[in-house]
N, C-alpha and C positions, 0 to 999 in steps of 0.2 A: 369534586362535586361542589356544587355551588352552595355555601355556607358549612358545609364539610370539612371545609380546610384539606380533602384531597387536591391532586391533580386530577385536572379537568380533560375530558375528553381531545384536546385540542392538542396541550400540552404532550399528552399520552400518544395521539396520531402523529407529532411531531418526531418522539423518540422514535417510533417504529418505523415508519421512513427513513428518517437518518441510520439506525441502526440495518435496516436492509440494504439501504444505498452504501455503506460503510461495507458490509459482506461480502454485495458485489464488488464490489474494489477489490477485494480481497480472492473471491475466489477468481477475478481477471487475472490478478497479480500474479497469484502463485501459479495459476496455468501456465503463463508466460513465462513464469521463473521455469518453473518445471520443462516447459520445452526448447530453453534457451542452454541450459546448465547441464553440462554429462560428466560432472563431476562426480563421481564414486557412481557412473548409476550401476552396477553391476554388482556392490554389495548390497545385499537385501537383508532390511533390518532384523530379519525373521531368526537369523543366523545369529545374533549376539547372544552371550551369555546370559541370563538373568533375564532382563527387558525385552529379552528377546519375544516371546509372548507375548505380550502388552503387544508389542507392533505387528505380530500374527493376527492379533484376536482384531485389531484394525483394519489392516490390510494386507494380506500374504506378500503381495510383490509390490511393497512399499522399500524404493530401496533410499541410503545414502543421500542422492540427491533428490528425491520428492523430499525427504524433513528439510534438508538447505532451504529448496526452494517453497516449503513452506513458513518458515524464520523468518526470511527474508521480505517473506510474502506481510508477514507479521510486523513488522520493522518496518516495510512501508509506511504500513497503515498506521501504526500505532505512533511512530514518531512527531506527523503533523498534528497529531491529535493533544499530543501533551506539550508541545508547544504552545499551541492556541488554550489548553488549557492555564499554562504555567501565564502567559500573555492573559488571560480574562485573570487570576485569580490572582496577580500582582497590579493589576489596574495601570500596567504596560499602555496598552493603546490610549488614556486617557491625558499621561502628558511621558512621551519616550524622552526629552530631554531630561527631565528630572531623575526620570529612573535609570540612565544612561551616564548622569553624573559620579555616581556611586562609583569605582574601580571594578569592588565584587562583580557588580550588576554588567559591566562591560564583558570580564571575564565568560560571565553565564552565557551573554549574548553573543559574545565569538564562537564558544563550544556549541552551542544550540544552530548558529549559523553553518559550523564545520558541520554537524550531524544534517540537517538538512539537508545542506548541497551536496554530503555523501546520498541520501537518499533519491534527491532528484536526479542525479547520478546514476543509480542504479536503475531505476525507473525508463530513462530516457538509453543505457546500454541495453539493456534487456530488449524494451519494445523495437527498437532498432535493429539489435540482431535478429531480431523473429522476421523484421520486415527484409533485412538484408538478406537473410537465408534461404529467401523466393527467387534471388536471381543469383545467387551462387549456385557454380555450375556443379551438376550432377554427374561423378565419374560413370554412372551406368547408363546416362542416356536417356533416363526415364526421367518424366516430367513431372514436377511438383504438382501435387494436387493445389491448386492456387484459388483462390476468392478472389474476384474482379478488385475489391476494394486492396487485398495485400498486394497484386501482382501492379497495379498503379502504384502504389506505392514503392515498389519494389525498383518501377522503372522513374520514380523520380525520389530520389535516396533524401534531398532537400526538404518534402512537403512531406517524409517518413519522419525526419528530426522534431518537426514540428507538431507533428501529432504525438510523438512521444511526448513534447514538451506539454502540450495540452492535456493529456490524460497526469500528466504531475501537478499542473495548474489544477484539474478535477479532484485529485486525491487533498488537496488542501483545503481546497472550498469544500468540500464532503469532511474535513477535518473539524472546519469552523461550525458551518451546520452540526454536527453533530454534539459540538461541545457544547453550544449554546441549549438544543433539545436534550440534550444530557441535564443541563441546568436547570432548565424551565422547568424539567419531569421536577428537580429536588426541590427547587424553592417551593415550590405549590405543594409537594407531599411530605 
């Protein structure tokens, strides 16, 4: 508020945005995880000892691979985010030779890099397989239920690559945006 010394309405609109558009990411992500991955989907978390409740009282036929592919989902998201965070709160993009001088500082920068290109990785197998899975053939003869937008894609496997690559380039820029409205909300409050 203006001589308040809170955050200002502006500031405030900023996180919320960011913070919704961040969600969204998240709940695209893990859908796609979720119908890419049939990793354990047959135990259902319902059945564990102990926890088992907790993941009842959530979702009865939550199994195995919806938590992966919710992790996973989590890990997307969360990874470009404390990059750009670890980059703004080291003052990285202000001069990268100086801070690249250091050994340590290389070190962080390879690990952070290997983490990354594991994530854009994942991102780009994931969306890929959902789109390649439109034109893998159906041993039953029955025809995918298809979206004009997946089944072009599906028949050009190239401009599939590239859209996954795209929605990774979005998950970072929705990384940046958020760090920054993430900050703006503290400095002012």
């Amino acid at each position: 508020m203006p001589g308040g010394g809170g955050p200002g309405p502006k500031a405030f609109a900023g996180f919320v945005l960011a913070f919704l558009l961040e969600l969204a990411m998240l709940v695209l992500l893990a859908s796609t995880y979720t119908e890419t991955m049939g990793l354990a989907s047959n135990q259902y978390l319902c059945d564990l000892p102990g926890a088992g409740g907790l993941f009842c009282a959530i979702d009865e036929d939550m199994t195995v691979s919806h938590l992966l592919a919710f992790l996973l989902a989590v890990f997307s998201v969360a990874v470009p985010i404390m990059i750009w965070s670890a980059v703004l709160d080291e003052n990285i993009h202000e001069d990268p030779r100086a801070w690249l001088a250091s050994p340590m500082n290389r070190v962080k920068a390879g690990m952070a890099g290997v983490v990354y290109a594991a994530v854009i990785a994942l991102e780009v197998v994931n969306l890929y397989t959902l789109i390649a899975q439109q034109s893998a053939p159906n041993p039953f003869g029955v025809s995918h239920d298809q979206a004009p937008m997946m089944d072009f894609l599906a028949q050009n496997q190239g401009l599939g690559v590239f859209v996954a690559l795209l929605i990774a380039l979005v998950n970072t820029v929705l990384a940046l945006l958020t760090v920054r409205a993430t900050r703006a909300l503290a400095q002012k409050g």
